[in-house]
C-alpha positions as CSV (number, residue, x, y, z in Angstrom):
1,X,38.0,-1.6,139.2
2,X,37.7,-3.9,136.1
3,X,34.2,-2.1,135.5
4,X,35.6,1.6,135.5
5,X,38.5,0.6,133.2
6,X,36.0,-0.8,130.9
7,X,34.2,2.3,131.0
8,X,37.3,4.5,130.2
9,X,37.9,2.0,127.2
10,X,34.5,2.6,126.4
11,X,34.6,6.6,126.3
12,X,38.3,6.1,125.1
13,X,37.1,4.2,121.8
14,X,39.9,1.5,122.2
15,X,37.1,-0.8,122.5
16,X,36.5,-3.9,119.8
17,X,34.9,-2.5,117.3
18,X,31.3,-3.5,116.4
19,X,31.1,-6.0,113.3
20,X,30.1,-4.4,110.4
21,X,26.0,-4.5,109.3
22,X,25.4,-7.0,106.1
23,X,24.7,-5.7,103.1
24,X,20.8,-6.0,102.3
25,X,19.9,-8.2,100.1
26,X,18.8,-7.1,96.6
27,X,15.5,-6.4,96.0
28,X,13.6,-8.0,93.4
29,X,11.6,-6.0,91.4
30,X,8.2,-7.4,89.8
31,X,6.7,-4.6,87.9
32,X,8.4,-1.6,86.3
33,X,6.5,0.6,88.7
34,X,8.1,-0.5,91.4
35,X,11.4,0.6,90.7
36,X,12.2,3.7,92.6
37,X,12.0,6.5,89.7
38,X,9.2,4.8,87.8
39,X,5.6,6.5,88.5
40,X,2.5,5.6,86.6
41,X,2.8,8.2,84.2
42,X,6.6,7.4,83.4
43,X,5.6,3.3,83.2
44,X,2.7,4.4,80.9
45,X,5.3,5.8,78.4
46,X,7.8,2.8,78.9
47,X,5.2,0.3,77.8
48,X,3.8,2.4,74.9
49,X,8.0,1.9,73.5
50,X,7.8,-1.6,74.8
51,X,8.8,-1.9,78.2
52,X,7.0,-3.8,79.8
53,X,9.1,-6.1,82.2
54,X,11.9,-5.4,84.3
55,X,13.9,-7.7,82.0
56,X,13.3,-5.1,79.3
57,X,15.0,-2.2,81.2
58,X,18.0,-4.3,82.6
59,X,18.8,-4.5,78.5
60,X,17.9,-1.2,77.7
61,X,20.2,1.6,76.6
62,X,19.7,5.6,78.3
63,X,19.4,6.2,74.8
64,X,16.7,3.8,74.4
65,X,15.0,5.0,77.7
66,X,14.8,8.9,76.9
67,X,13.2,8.2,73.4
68,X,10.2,7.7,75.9
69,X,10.9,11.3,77.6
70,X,12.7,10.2,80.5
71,X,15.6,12.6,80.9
72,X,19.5,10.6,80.9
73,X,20.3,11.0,84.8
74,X,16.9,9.5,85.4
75,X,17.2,6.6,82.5
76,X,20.9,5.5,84.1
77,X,19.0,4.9,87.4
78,X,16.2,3.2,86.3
79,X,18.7,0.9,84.2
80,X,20.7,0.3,87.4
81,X,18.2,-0.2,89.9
82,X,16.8,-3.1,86.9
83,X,19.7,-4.6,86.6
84,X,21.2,-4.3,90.4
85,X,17.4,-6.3,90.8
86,X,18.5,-8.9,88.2
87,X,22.1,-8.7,89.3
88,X,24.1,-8.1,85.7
89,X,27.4,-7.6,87.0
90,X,31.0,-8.8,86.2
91,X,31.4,-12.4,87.2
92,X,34.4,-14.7,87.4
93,X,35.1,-17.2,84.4
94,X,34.3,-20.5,87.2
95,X,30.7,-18.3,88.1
96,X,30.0,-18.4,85.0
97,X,30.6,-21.8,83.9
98,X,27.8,-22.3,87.1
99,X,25.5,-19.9,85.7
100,X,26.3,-21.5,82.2
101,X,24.7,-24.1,83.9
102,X,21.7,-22.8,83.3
103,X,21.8,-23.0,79.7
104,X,18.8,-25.7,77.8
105,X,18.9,-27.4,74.2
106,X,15.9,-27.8,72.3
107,X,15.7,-30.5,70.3
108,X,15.4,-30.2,66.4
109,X,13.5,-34.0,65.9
110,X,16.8,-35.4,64.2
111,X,19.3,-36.7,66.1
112,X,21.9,-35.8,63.8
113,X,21.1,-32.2,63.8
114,X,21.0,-32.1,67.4
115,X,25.0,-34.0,67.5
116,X,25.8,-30.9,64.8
117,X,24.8,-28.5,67.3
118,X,26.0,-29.9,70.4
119,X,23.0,-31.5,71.8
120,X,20.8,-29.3,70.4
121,X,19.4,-25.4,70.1
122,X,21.5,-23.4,72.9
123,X,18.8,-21.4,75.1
124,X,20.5,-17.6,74.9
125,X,21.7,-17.6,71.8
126,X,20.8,-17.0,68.3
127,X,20.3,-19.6,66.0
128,X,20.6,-18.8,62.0
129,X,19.3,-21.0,59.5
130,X,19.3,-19.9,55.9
131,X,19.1,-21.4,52.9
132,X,17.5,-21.4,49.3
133,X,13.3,-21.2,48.9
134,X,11.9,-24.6,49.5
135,X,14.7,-26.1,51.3
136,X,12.8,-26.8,54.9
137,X,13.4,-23.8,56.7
138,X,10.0,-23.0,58.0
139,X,9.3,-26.8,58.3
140,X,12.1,-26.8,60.7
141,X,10.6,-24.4,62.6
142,X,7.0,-25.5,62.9
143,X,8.9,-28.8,64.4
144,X,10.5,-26.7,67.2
145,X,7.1,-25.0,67.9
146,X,6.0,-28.3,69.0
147,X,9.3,-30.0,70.5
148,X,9.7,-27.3,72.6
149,X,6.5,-27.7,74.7
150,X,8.0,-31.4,75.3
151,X,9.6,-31.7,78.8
152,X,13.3,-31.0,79.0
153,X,13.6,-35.0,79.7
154,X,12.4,-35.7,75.9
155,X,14.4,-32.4,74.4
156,X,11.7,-29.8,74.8
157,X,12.1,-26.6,77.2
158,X,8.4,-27.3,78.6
159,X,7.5,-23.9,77.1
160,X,5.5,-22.5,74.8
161,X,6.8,-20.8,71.2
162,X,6.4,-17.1,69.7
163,X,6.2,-17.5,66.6
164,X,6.6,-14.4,64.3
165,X,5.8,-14.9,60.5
166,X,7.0,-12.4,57.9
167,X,6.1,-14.1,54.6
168,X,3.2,-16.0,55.2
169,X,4.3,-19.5,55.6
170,X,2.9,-20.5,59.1
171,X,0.6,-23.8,58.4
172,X,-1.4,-25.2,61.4
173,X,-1.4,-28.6,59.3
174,X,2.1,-28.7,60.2
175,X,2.0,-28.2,63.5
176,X,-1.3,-31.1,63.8
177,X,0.7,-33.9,62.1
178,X,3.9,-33.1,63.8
179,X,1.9,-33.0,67.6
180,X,0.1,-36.4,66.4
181,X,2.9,-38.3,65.4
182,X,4.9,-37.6,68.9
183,X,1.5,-38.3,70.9
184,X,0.6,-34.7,71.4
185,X,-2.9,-33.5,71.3
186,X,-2.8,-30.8,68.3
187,X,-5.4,-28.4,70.0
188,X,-3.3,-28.2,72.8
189,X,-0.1,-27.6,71.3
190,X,-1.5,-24.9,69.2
191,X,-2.8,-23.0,72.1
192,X,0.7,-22.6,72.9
193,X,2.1,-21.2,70.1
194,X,1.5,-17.3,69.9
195,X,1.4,-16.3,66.4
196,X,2.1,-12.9,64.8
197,X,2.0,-12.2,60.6
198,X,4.0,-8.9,60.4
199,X,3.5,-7.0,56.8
200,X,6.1,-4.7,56.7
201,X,10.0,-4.2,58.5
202,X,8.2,-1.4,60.8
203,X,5.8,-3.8,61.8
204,X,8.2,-7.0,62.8
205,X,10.1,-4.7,64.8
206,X,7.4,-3.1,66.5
207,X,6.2,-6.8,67.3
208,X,9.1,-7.6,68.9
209,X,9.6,-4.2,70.8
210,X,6.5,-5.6,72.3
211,X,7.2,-9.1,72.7
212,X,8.4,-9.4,76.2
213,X,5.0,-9.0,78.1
214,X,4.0,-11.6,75.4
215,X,6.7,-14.0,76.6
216,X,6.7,-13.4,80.2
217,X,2.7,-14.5,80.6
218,X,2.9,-17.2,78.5
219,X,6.3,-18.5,79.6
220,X,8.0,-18.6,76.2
221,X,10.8,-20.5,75.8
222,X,11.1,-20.3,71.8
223,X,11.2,-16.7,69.5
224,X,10.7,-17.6,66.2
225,X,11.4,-14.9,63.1
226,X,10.8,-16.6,60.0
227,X,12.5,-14.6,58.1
228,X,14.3,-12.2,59.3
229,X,15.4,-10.4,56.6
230,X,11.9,-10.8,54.0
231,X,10.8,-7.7,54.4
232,X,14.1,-5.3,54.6
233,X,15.2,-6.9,51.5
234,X,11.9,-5.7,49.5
235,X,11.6,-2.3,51.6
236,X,15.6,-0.9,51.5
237,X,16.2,-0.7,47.6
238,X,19.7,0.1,46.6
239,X,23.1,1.4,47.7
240,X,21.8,4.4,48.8
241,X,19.5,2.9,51.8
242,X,21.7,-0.3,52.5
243,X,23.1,1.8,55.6
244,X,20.0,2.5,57.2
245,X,19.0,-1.2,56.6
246,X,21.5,-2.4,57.9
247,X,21.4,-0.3,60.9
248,X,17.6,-1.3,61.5
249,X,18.6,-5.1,61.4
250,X,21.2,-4.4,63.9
251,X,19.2,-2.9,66.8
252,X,16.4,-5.7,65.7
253,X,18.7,-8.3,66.2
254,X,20.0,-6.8,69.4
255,X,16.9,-6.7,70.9
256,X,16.2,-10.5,69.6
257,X,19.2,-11.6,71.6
258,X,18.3,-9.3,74.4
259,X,14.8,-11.1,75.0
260,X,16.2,-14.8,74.5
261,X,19.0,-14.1,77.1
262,X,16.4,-12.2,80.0
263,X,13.9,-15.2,79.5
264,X,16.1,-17.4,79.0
265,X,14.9,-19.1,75.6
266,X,15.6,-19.5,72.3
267,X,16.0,-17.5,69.9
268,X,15.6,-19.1,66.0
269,X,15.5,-16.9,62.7
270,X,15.6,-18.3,59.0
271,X,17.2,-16.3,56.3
272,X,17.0,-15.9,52.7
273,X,20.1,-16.5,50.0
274,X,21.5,-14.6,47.2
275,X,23.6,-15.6,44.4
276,X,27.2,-15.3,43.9
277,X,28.0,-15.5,40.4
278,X,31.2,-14.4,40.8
279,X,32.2,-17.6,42.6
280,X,33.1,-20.7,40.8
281,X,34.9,-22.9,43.3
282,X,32.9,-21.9,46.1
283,X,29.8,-21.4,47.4
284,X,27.1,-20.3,44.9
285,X,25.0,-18.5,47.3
286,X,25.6,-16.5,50.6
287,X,22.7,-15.0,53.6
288,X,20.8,-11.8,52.9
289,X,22.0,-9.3,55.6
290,X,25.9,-9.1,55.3
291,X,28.2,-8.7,58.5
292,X,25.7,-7.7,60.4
293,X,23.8,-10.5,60.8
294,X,26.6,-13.0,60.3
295,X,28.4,-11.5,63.6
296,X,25.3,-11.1,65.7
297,X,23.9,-15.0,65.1
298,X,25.9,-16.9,67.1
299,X,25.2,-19.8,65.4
300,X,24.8,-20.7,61.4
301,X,23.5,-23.6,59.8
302,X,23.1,-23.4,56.2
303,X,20.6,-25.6,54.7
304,X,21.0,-27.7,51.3
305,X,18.9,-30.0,49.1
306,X,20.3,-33.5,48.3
307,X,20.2,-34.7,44.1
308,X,16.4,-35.4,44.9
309,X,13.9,-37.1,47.4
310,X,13.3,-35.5,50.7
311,X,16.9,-36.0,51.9
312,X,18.5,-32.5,53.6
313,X,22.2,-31.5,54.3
314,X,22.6,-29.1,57.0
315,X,26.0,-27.8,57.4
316,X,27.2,-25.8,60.4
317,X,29.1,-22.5,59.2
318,X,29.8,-21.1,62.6
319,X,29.6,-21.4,66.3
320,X,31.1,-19.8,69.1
321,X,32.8,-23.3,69.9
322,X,31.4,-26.1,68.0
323,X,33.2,-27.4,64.9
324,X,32.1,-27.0,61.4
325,X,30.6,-30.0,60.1
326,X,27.7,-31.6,58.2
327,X,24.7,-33.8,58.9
328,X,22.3,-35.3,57.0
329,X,18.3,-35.5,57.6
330,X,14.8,-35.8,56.3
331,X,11.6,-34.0,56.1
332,X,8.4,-36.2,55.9
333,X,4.6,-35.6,56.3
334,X,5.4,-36.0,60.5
335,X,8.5,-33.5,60.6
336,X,11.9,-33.8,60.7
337,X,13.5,-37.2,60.7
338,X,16.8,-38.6,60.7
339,X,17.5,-40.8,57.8
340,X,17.6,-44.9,57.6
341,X,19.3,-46.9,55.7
342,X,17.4,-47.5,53.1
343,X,17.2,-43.9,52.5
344,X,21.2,-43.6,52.6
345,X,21.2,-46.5,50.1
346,X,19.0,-44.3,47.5
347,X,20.4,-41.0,48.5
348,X,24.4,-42.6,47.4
349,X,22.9,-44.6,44.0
C-alpha cells in the first residue's frame, strides 16, 4: 500500500522536489584564445592592438575591441566571458575591504616618505610625482626599480620593474650604486628592470598598449612612465590641439591604471611644471596636464628643493584618503635617504 501511494505521489508530482544543481564554477581562462568567440585569426588582430592577456580584455571597452574588426555583439561577449573569468562584478563594501586586502606598498628608501604616503606606494593606484627639472624625480624612480625586487618583508613587491623612459634620463649607474648599498648584486637587479626609451607620444602609447604581455612574463610589479607628459607637451602646440591632447593623455592614463589594477602593481609617473605668474601668494608652479591628469592620479606628491644641499621636501597634494602633509628627505650617491640630524641642523641655519 505505502509503495503504490508513493508511486501516485510520484506521477502526481507532489513529491519533494529535487535540490537544485550548483552553479559551475567559473572558468579560468589562460590565453585569449580560449575564450569562447576568440579563434586564431580574431586573437591575431587582438594582439597586433595590444591584447594580449585576458587581463587586457576584462578592461577593455566594445569600442576598444571593434577597432580590431571584431563586430559590437561579438566584443560585449568576449568582454564578459573575460571578466565573468576574472570575476569583475559588484561587491559589497565588507568584500571589498577583504579584497582590499590584497593591496602592497612599495617602499620609497625614506622612511618619511613612506609615513606621507601611508606606508608606502599603494599597488593599484597611480602615483604622481611632479616637480621642477633637477629636483630628484627620476632619481626617485631608479630607487623604486630596485626596492621593488626586495621581498615584501623589507618593503619591496618581490617583482620586477617596467620602466618606460621618455626623455632620456634612465642611468644604469643609478641603479648599481643603489643595488650595492642595500646588498643587491647590480647585474641581477638590472636583469629585472625592462627598459623602453619612447621618442615620440605615439610611441609611449603604443608601448604601453603593449605592455601587458611584457608584465605578465616577467611578473612586473612596478610601471614606470618617466615623464608622462614630455612628449605631448612638445608635440600638441597651442589652443587649437590642447583638446586632442588632452584626450590622448586620458585614454593613456586609463589604460596605465587599467594594467597596475589587472596585475596588481604599481603604477608611478613623474611630471613636469609650469609657471604661474599670475600667482603671488601661492604656488608659483602647477603640473603639465591640467584636470586630466590631476583627477585620474590618485595620488600627488609634489616635489621641492630645500635653500641648498641635497635636502628634498615632498609635499602630498592629494590622496583618496590620506591627509595633506609634508616630509623631508635626501638624495645621496646610494639613493634616497631620510635625513639625520646633522643634516636638519644645516638645513635650519
Amino acid at each position: 500500500m505505502a509503495t503504490n501511494e508513493l508511486l501516485q505521489e510520484e506521477a502526481s508530482g507532489s513529491s519533494v522536489p529535487e535540490r537544485a544543481e550548483e552553479p559551475a564554477a567559473k572558468k579560468k581562462y589562460e590565453l585569449i584564445e580560449d575564450i569562447p568567440g576568440v579563434g586564431p585569426a580574431t586573437a591575431e588582430k587582438l594582439r597586433e592592438k595590444g591584447f594580449h592577456t585576458v587581463e587586457s580584455l576584462a578592461t577593455a571597452t566594445i569600442r576598444e575591441l571593434t577597432q580590431t574588426g571584431v563586430n559590437e555583439k561579438q566584443a560585449a561577449k568576449v568582454i564578459a566571458e573575460a571578466r565573468d573569468s576574472l570575476a569583475l562584478n559588484f561587491v559589497r563594501a565588507d568584500e571589498l575591504i577583504k579584497m582590499r586586502q590584497n593591496v602592497r606598498r612599495l617602499s620609497t628608501g625614506s622612511k618619511q616618505l613612506d609615513e606621507l604616503l601611508g606606508g608606502g606606494l599603494e599597488t593599484q593606484t597611480i602615483t604622481e610625482f611632479y616637480g621642477e627639472y633637477g629636483v630628484g624625480k627620476s632619481i626617485l624612480c631608479h630607487q623604486l626599480a630596485v626596492n621593488v625586487q626586495l621581498p615584501e618583508d623589507k618593503g619591496g613587491l618581490n617583482g620586477a620593474a617596467l620602466y618606460i623612459d621618455t626623455e632620456n634620463t634612465f642611468r644604469p649607474e643609478w641603479i648599481v650604486r643603489m643595488a650595492t648599498a642595500i646588498g643587491l648584486d647590480p647585474s641581477q637587479i638590472a636583469k629585472n628592470i625592462i627598459y623602453a626609451e619612447a621618442f615620440n607620444s605615439d610611441h609611449q602609447v603604443l608601448l604601453l598598449e603593449k605592455a601587458d604581455q611584457v608584465i605578465q612574463e616577467n611578473s612586473v610589479k612596478l610601471i614606470i612612465l618617466d615623464s608622462l607628459t614630455s612628449h605631448f607637451r612638445s608635440e600638441y602646440l597651442g589652443r587649437e590641439m590642447l583638446a586632442e591632447r588632452q584626450q590622448k593623455l586620458n585614454s593613456h592614463l586609463h589604460r596605465l591604471v587599467r594594467l597596475a589594477r589587472a596585475f596588481n602593481a604599481c603604477a608611478v609617473v613623474t611630471n613636469q611644471v609650469m609657471a604661474r605668474p599670475d600667482q603671488f601668494f601661492a604656488m608659483a608652479v602647477e603640473a603639465v596636464g591640467g584636470h586630466i591628469v590631476s583627477h585620474t592620479s590618485h595620488t600627488r606628491a609634489f616635489l621641492r628643493r630645500t635653500a641648498g644641499g641635497p635636502v628634498r621636501i615632498c609635499r602630498l597634494v592629494s590622496s583618496p584618503y590620506l591627509p595633506e602633509g609634508e616630509r623631508i628627505f635626501k638624495i645621496t650617491e646610494e639613493g634616497i635617504r631620510d635625513i639625520t640630524e646633522e643634516d636638519e641642523i644645516k638645513r635650519k641655519r
